[in-house]
FIRO-538320 format. One record per residue (C-alpha): x, y, z; residue number from 0; residue in three letters. Coordinates in Angstrom, 1 decimal. Example, Ala and Ser with C-alpha at 12.3 -4.5 7.8 and 13.67 -1.06 7.14 Angstrom:
<sites>
+--------+--------+--------+-----+---------+
:   east :  north :     up : num : residuo :
+--------+--------+--------+-----+---------+
:   12.3 :   -4.5 :    7.8 :   0 :     ALA :
:   13.7 :   -1.1 :    7.1 :   1 :     SER :
+--------+--------+--------+-----+---------+
</sites>
This chain:
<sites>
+--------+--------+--------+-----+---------+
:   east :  north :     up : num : residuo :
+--------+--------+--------+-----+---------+
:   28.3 :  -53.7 :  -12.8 :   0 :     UNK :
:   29.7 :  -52.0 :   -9.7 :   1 :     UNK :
:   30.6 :  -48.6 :   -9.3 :   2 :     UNK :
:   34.4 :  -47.1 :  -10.0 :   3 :     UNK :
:   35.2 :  -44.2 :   -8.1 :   4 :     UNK :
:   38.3 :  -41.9 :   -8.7 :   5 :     UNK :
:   40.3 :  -39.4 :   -6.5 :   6 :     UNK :
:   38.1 :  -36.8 :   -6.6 :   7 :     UNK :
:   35.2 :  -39.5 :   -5.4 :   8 :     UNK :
:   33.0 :  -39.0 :   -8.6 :   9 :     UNK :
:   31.8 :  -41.7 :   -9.9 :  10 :     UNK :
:   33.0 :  -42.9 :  -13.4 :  11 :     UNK :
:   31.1 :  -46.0 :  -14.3 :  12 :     UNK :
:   27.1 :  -46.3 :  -13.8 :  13 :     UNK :
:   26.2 :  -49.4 :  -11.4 :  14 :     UNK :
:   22.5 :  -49.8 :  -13.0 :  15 :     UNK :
:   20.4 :  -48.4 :  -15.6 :  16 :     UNK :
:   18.6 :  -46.3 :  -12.9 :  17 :     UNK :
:   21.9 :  -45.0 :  -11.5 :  18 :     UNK :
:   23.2 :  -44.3 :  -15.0 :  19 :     UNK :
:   19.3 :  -42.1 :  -15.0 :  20 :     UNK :
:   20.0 :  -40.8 :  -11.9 :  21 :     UNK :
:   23.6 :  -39.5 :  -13.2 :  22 :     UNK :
:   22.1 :  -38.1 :  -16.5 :  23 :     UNK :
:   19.3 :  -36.3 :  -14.4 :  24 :     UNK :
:   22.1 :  -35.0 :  -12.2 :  25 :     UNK :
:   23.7 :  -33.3 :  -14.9 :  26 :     UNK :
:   20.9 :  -31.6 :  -16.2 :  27 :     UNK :
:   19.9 :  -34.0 :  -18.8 :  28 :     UNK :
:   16.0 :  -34.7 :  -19.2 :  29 :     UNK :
:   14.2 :  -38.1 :  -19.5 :  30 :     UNK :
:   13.6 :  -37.5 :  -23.1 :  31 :     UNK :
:   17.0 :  -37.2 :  -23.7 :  32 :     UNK :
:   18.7 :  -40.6 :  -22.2 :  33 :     UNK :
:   18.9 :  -42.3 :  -25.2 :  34 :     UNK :
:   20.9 :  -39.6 :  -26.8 :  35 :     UNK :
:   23.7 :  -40.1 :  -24.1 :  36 :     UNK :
:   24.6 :  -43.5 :  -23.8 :  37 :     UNK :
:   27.6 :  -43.8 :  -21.9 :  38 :     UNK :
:   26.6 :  -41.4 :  -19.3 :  39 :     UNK :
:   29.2 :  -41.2 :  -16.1 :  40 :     UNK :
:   32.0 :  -42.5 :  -18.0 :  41 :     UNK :
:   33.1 :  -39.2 :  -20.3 :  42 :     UNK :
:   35.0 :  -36.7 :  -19.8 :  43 :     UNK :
:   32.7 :  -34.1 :  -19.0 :  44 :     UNK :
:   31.1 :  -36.1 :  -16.4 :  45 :     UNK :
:   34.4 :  -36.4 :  -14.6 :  46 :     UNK :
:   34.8 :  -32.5 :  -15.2 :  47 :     UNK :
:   31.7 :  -31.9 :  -13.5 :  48 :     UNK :
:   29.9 :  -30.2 :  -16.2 :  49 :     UNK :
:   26.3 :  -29.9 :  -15.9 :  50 :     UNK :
:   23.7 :  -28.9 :  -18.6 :  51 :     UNK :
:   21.2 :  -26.1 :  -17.8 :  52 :     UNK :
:   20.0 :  -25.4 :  -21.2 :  53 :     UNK :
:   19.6 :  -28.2 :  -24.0 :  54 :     UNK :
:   18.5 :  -27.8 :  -27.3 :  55 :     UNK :
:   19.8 :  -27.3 :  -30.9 :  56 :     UNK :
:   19.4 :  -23.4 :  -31.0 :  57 :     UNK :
:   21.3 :  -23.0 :  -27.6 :  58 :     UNK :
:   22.9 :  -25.2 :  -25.1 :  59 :     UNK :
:   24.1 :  -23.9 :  -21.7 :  60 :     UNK :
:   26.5 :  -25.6 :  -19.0 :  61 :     UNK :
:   28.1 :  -25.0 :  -15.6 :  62 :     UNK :
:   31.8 :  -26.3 :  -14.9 :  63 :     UNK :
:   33.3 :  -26.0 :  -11.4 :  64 :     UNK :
:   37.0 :  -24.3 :  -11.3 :  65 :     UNK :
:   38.0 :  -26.6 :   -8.4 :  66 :     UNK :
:   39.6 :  -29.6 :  -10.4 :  67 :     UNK :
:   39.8 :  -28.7 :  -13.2 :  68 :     UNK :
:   43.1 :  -26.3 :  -12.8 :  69 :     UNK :
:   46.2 :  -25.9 :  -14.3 :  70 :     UNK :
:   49.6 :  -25.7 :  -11.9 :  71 :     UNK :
:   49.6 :  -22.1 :  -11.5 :  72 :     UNK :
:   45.8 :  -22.5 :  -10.4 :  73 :     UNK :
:   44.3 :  -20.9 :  -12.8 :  74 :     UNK :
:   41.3 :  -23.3 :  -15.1 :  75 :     UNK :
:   43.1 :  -24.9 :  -17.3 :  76 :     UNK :
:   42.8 :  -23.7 :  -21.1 :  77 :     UNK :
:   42.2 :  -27.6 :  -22.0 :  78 :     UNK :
:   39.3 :  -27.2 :  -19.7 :  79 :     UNK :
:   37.8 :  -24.3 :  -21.9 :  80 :     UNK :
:   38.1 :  -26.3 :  -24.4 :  81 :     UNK :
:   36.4 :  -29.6 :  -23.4 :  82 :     UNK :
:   33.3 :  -27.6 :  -22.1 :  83 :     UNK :
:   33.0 :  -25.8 :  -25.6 :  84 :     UNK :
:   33.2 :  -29.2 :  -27.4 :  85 :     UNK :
:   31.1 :  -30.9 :  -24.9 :  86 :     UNK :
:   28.4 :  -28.1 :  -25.6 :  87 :     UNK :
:   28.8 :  -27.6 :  -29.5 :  88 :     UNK :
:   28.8 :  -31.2 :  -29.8 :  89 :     UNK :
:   25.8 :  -31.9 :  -28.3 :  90 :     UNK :
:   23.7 :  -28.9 :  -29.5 :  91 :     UNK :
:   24.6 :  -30.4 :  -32.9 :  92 :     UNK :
:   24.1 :  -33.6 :  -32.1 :  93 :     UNK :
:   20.0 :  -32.2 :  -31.0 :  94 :     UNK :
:   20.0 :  -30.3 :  -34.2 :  95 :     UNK :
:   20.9 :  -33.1 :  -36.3 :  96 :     UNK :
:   18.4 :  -35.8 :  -34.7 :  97 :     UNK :
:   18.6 :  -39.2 :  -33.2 :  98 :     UNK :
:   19.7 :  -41.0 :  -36.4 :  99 :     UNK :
:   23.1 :  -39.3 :  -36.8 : 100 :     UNK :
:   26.9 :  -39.2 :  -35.6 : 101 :     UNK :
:   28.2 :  -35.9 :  -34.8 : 102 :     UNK :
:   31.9 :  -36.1 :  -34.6 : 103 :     UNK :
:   34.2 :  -33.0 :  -34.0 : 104 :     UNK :
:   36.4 :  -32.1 :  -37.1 : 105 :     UNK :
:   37.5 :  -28.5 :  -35.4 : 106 :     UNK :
:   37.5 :  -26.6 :  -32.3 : 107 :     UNK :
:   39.5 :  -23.5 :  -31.5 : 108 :     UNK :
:   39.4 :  -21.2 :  -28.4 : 109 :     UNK :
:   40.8 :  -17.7 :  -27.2 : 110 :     UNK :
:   41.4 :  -17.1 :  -23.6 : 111 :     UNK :
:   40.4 :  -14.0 :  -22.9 : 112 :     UNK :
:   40.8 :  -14.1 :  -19.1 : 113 :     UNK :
:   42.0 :  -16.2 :  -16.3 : 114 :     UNK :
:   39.5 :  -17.4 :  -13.7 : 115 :     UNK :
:   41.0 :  -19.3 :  -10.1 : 116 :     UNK :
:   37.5 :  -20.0 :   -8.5 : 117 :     UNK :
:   34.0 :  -20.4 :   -9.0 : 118 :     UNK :
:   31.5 :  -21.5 :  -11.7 : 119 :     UNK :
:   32.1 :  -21.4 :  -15.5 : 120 :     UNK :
:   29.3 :  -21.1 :  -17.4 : 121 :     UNK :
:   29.4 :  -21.8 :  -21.2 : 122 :     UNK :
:   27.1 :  -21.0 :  -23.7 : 123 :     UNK :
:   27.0 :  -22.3 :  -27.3 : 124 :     UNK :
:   24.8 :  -20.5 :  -30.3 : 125 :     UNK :
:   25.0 :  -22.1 :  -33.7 : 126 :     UNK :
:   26.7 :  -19.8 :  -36.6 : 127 :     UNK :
:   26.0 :  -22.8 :  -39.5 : 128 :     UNK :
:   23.5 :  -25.5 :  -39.4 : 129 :     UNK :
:   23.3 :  -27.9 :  -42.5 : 130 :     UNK :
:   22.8 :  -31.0 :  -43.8 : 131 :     UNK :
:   26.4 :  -32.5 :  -43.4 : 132 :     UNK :
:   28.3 :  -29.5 :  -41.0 : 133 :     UNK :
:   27.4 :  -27.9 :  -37.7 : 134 :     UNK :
:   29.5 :  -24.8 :  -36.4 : 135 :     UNK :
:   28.9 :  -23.3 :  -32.9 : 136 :     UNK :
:   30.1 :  -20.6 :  -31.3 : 137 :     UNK :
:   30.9 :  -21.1 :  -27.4 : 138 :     UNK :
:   31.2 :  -17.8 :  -25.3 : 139 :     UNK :
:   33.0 :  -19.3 :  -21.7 : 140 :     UNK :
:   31.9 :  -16.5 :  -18.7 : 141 :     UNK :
:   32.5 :  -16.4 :  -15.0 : 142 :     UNK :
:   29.2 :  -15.6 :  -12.1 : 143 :     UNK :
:   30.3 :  -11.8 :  -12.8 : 144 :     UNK :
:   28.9 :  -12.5 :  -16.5 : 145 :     UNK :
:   32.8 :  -11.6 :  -17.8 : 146 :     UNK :
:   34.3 :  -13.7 :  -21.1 : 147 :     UNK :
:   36.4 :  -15.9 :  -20.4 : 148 :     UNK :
:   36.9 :  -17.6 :  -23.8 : 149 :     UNK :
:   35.4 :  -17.7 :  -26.6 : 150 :     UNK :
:   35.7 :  -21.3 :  -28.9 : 151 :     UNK :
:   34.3 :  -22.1 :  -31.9 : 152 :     UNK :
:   33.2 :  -26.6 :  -33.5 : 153 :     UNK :
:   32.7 :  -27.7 :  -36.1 : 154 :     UNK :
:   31.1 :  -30.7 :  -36.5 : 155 :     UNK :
:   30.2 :  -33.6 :  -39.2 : 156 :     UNK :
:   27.3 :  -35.1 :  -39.1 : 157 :     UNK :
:   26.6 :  -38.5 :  -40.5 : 158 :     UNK :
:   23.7 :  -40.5 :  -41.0 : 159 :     UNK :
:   23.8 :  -44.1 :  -39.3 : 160 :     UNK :
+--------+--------+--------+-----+---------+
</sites>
Protein backbone atom coordinates (compact mmCIF):
# COMPACT_ATOMS: atom_id res chain seq x y z
CA UNK A 1 0.00 0.00 0.00
CA UNK A 2 1.62 3.38 -0.74
CA UNK A 3 1.40 6.38 1.16
CA UNK A 4 -1.43 9.30 0.45
CA UNK A 5 -0.42 12.52 1.45
CA UNK A 6 -2.81 15.64 1.68
CA UNK A 7 -2.26 19.45 1.61
CA UNK A 8 -1.03 19.87 4.85
CA UNK A 9 1.67 16.90 3.90
CA UNK A 10 0.46 14.50 6.71
CA UNK A 11 0.12 11.40 5.94
CA UNK A 12 -3.36 9.70 5.68
CA UNK A 13 -2.90 6.15 4.77
CA UNK A 14 -0.16 3.77 6.50
CA UNK A 15 2.31 2.28 3.82
CA UNK A 16 3.19 -0.90 6.13
CA UNK A 17 2.40 -2.38 9.29
CA UNK A 18 5.61 -0.80 10.79
CA UNK A 19 4.75 2.68 9.43
CA UNK A 20 1.08 2.27 10.58
CA UNK A 21 3.45 1.48 14.40
CA UNK A 22 5.51 4.07 13.73
CA UNK A 23 2.32 6.59 13.25
CA UNK A 24 0.49 5.07 16.42
CA UNK A 25 3.88 5.60 18.42
CA UNK A 26 3.92 9.08 17.05
CA UNK A 27 0.75 10.00 18.48
CA UNK A 28 1.39 8.88 21.77
CA UNK A 29 -0.13 5.54 21.52
CA UNK A 30 1.93 2.57 23.32
CA UNK A 31 2.77 -0.92 21.87
CA UNK A 32 0.24 -2.49 24.04
CA UNK A 33 -2.31 -0.51 22.68
CA UNK A 34 -2.07 -1.14 18.62
CA UNK A 35 -4.53 -3.51 18.38
CA UNK A 36 -7.04 -1.23 19.89
CA UNK A 37 -6.54 1.29 17.06
CA UNK A 38 -6.79 -0.29 13.89
CA UNK A 39 -7.02 2.13 11.32
CA UNK A 40 -4.36 4.34 12.60
CA UNK A 41 -3.36 7.43 10.09
CA UNK A 42 -6.54 7.31 8.32
CA UNK A 43 -9.04 9.20 11.03
CA UNK A 44 -9.79 12.24 11.65
CA UNK A 45 -7.86 12.92 14.63
CA UNK A 46 -4.79 11.80 12.98
CA UNK A 47 -5.29 14.38 10.22
CA UNK A 48 -6.03 17.01 13.14
CA UNK A 49 -2.88 16.31 14.66
CA UNK A 50 -4.01 15.16 17.93
CA UNK A 51 -1.58 13.35 20.01
CA UNK A 52 -2.27 11.26 23.22
CA UNK A 53 -0.17 12.01 26.27
CA UNK A 54 -2.17 10.23 28.80
CA UNK A 55 -4.16 6.88 28.04
CA UNK A 56 -6.19 5.01 30.17
CA UNK A 57 -9.82 4.51 31.31
CA UNK A 58 -9.78 6.89 34.44
CA UNK A 59 -8.17 9.73 32.39
CA UNK A 60 -7.08 10.38 28.93
CA UNK A 61 -5.07 13.48 27.87
CA UNK A 62 -4.25 14.97 24.24
CA UNK A 63 -2.49 17.86 22.55
CA UNK A 64 -4.05 19.47 19.27
CA UNK A 65 -2.19 22.20 17.31
CA UNK A 66 -4.33 25.50 16.57
CA UNK A 67 -2.60 25.83 13.09
CA UNK A 68 -5.10 23.89 10.76
CA UNK A 69 -7.46 23.41 12.46
CA UNK A 70 -9.15 27.13 12.31
CA UNK A 71 -12.16 28.54 11.54
CA UNK A 72 -12.29 31.77 8.82
CA UNK A 73 -11.96 34.34 11.32
CA UNK A 74 -8.82 32.38 12.71
CA UNK A 75 -9.90 31.43 15.72
CA UNK A 76 -9.95 27.02 16.40
CA UNK A 77 -12.74 26.04 15.09
CA UNK A 78 -15.64 24.95 17.66
CA UNK A 79 -15.93 21.60 15.44
CA UNK A 80 -12.44 21.15 16.35
CA UNK A 81 -13.32 21.24 20.17
CA UNK A 82 -15.52 18.92 19.54
CA UNK A 83 -13.61 16.23 17.61
CA UNK A 84 -10.75 16.28 20.27
CA UNK A 85 -13.40 15.71 23.12
CA UNK A 86 -14.94 12.77 21.21
CA UNK A 87 -11.65 11.47 20.08
CA UNK A 88 -10.67 11.44 23.96
CA UNK A 89 -14.09 10.28 25.63
CA UNK A 90 -14.30 7.76 23.08
CA UNK A 91 -11.25 6.16 23.60
CA UNK A 92 -11.04 6.38 27.44
CA UNK A 93 -14.24 4.46 27.15
CA UNK A 94 -13.28 2.30 24.76
CA UNK A 95 -9.96 1.36 27.58
CA UNK A 96 -12.60 1.11 30.24
CA UNK A 97 -14.73 -1.10 28.47
CA UNK A 98 -11.99 -3.67 27.20
CA UNK A 99 -10.84 -5.19 24.03
CA UNK A 100 -14.03 -7.19 23.28
CA UNK A 101 -16.44 -4.19 22.86
CA UNK A 102 -17.65 -1.32 20.38
CA UNK A 103 -17.85 2.03 21.81
CA UNK A 104 -19.92 4.13 19.65
CA UNK A 105 -20.86 7.84 20.41
CA UNK A 106 -24.68 8.39 21.13
CA UNK A 107 -23.90 12.17 22.48
CA UNK A 108 -21.52 14.84 22.66
CA UNK A 109 -22.08 18.47 23.66
CA UNK A 110 -19.52 21.32 24.18
CA UNK A 111 -19.45 25.06 25.59
CA UNK A 112 -16.93 27.39 24.22
CA UNK A 113 -15.78 29.25 26.85
CA UNK A 114 -12.99 31.10 25.06
CA UNK A 115 -11.46 31.65 21.71
CA UNK A 116 -7.84 30.54 21.19
CA UNK A 117 -5.82 31.81 17.57
CA UNK A 118 -2.44 29.94 18.33
CA UNK A 119 -0.77 27.34 20.13
CA UNK A 120 -1.43 23.91 21.79
CA UNK A 121 -4.83 22.70 22.97
CA UNK A 122 -4.70 20.37 25.44
CA UNK A 123 -7.80 18.25 26.33
CA UNK A 124 -8.48 16.33 29.15
CA UNK A 125 -11.32 13.77 29.67
CA UNK A 126 -12.46 12.30 33.38
CA UNK A 127 -15.26 9.79 33.44
CA UNK A 128 -18.68 11.07 35.31
CA UNK A 129 -20.53 7.36 34.63
CA UNK A 130 -18.91 4.11 33.88
CA UNK A 131 -21.28 1.03 33.44
CA UNK A 132 -21.96 -2.02 31.92
CA UNK A 133 -23.73 -0.67 28.66
CA UNK A 134 -23.00 3.59 28.97
CA UNK A 135 -19.85 5.59 29.39
CA UNK A 136 -20.06 9.50 29.96
CA UNK A 137 -16.88 11.75 30.07
CA UNK A 138 -16.35 14.96 30.76
CA UNK A 139 -13.68 16.87 28.48
CA UNK A 140 -12.24 20.13 29.91
CA UNK A 141 -10.41 21.82 26.51
CA UNK A 142 -7.33 24.41 27.92
CA UNK A 143 -4.70 26.50 26.28
CA UNK A 144 -0.43 26.31 27.50
CA UNK A 145 -1.78 29.22 30.00
CA UNK A 146 -3.83 26.28 31.72
CA UNK A 147 -7.23 28.57 30.74
CA UNK A 148 -10.80 26.62 29.66
CA UNK A 149 -11.36 26.69 26.65
CA UNK A 150 -14.45 24.30 26.41
CA UNK A 151 -15.80 22.15 28.28
CA UNK A 152 -17.75 18.88 26.26
CA UNK A 153 -19.30 16.11 27.62
CA UNK A 154 -19.91 11.84 25.52
CA UNK A 155 -21.63 9.54 25.97
CA UNK A 156 -21.01 6.45 24.73
CA UNK A 157 -22.66 2.73 24.18
CA UNK A 158 -20.84 0.09 24.59
CA UNK A 159 -21.52 -3.26 22.96
CA UNK A 160 -20.11 -6.55 23.32
CA UNK A 161 -18.71 -8.09 19.94
Amino acid sequence: MSAVTDTDGRTAVPTSTETAREQLRARGIPDELHDRFPFAGTGLADRMGIVFTELTADRCVATMPVEGNTQPAGLLHGGAHVVLAETLGSTAASLWAGPDAIVVGTDVNATHHRGIREGVVTGTATPLHRGRTLATYEIVMTDEQGRRLSTARITNLIRRR
